[in-house]
N, C-alpha and C positions, 0 to 999 in steps of 0.2 A: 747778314744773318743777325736775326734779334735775339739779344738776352731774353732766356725764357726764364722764369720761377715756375714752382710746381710742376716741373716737368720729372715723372720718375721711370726707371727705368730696372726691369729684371730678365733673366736670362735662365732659359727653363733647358735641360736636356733632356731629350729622350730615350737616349741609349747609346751604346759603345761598340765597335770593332776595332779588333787591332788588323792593322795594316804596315807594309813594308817603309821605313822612312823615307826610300826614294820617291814615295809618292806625295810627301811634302817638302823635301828639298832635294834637289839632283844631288847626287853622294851622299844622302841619307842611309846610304845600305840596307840591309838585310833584315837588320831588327825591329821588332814589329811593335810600332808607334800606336797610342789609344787616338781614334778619332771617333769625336762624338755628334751625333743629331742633335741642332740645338735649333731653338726659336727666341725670341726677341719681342719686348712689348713696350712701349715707350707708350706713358700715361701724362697726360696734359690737362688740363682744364678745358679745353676746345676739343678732348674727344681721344682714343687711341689709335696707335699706328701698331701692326703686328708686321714683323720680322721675320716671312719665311714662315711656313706651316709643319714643317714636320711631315711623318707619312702614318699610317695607320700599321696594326701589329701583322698581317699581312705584307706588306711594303716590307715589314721591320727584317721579316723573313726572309724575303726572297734576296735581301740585302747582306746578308749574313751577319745581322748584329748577336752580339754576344748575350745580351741586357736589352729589353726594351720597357720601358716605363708608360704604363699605357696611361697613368695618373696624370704624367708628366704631360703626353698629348690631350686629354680631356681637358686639360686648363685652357691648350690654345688654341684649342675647338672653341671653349669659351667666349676665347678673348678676340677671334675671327669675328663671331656674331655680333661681339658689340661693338666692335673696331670703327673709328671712320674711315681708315686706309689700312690695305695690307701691300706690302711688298715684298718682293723677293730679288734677294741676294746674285741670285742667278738661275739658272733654268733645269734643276738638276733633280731627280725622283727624290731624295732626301730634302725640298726647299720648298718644293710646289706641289709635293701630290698628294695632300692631307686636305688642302680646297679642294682640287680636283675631285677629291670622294666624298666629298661631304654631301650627307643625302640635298641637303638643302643649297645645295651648289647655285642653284640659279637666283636665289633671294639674297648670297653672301656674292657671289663673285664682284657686283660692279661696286663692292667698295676695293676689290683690286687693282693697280696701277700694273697694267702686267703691258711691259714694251713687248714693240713688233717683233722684238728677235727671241723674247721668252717667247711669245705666242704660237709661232711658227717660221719655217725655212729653216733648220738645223737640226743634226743628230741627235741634238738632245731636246731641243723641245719640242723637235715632231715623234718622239719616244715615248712623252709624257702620256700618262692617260686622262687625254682630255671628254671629258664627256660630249655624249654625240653632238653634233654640231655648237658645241660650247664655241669652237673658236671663230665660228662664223658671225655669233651676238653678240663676242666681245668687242669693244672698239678699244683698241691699242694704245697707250700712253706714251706718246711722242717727246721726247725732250732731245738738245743737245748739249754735251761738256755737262752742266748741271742746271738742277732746278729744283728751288722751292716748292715742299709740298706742303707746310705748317708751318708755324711762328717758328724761327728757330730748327727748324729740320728741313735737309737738303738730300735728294739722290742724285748722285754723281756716277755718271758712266765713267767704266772702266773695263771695258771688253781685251778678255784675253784667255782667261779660265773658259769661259764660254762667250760666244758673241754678246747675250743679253749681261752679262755681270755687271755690278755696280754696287757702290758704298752708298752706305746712308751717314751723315754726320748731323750729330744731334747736338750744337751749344748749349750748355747747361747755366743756368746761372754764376754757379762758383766757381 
């Protein structure tokens, strides 16, 4: 992995539910933990990488957030169109279905790295709403263990949350 300079990086939410803590750590109990919709933007001089889309205030609904920040998504509608890659976290309605709707889905999607297991075969990312024969145009982003997608940034499979899951690690200069 290469030291990058000028590489910056922000972290946008776009809203909150609380949920039970067993559903972030086993014997988390009863009490109910804020988990938040967030997105990811890693800016370089070679171009951005976006982290996960977020869903639209519809999605935001049906989700039962408490708070939804439609400001907060409009930036990374934004930062989608001018992106050289987008990837996702994993393959879950809150990660991937803000591309998925976006009227202009078919001018953004092939700057998304979206694997074979986000794409389809699983309860969740045959769930997703993929637009009509979206997943038939897309071609899948193959990698195994990990792989270089930029100076300095790596997606690492790590399937367990869901088959398609996976970290991104971004070396920073300092």
């Amino acid at each position: 992995v290469t030291l990058v300079s000028g590489l910056a990086a922000w972290l946008v939410s776009f809203g909150w539910r609380r949920v039970p803590g067993t559903l972030f750590v086993a014997g988390g109990g009863l009490k109910r933990n804020l988990l938040t919709i967030q997105a990811g933007l890693l800016s370089a001089p070679w171009g951005d990488i976006v982290i996960d889309s977020g869903f639209g205030a519809r999605d935001a609904e049906e989700f039962g957030l408490e708070a939804y920040r439609s400001d907060s998504q409009a930036r990374v509608n934004a930062a989608m169109r001018r992106a050289r890659r987008i990837v996702f976290t994993h393959e879950h309605l809150d990660h991937m279905a803000r591309l998925l709707r976006l009227p202009d889905f078919a001018r953004v999607a092939p700057k998304a790295l979206i694997t074979p297991e986000q794409l389809r075969g699983n309860r969740w990312s045959d769930s997703l709403p993929w637009p009509e024969s979206a997943r038939e145009r897309l071609k899948p982003f193959r990698y195994a263990g990990l792989t270089a997608i930029a100076p300095g940034v790596v997606l690492i499979r790590t399937p367990g949350h869901t088959p398609g899951s996976q970290m991104l690690y971004a070396r920073l200069a300092h």
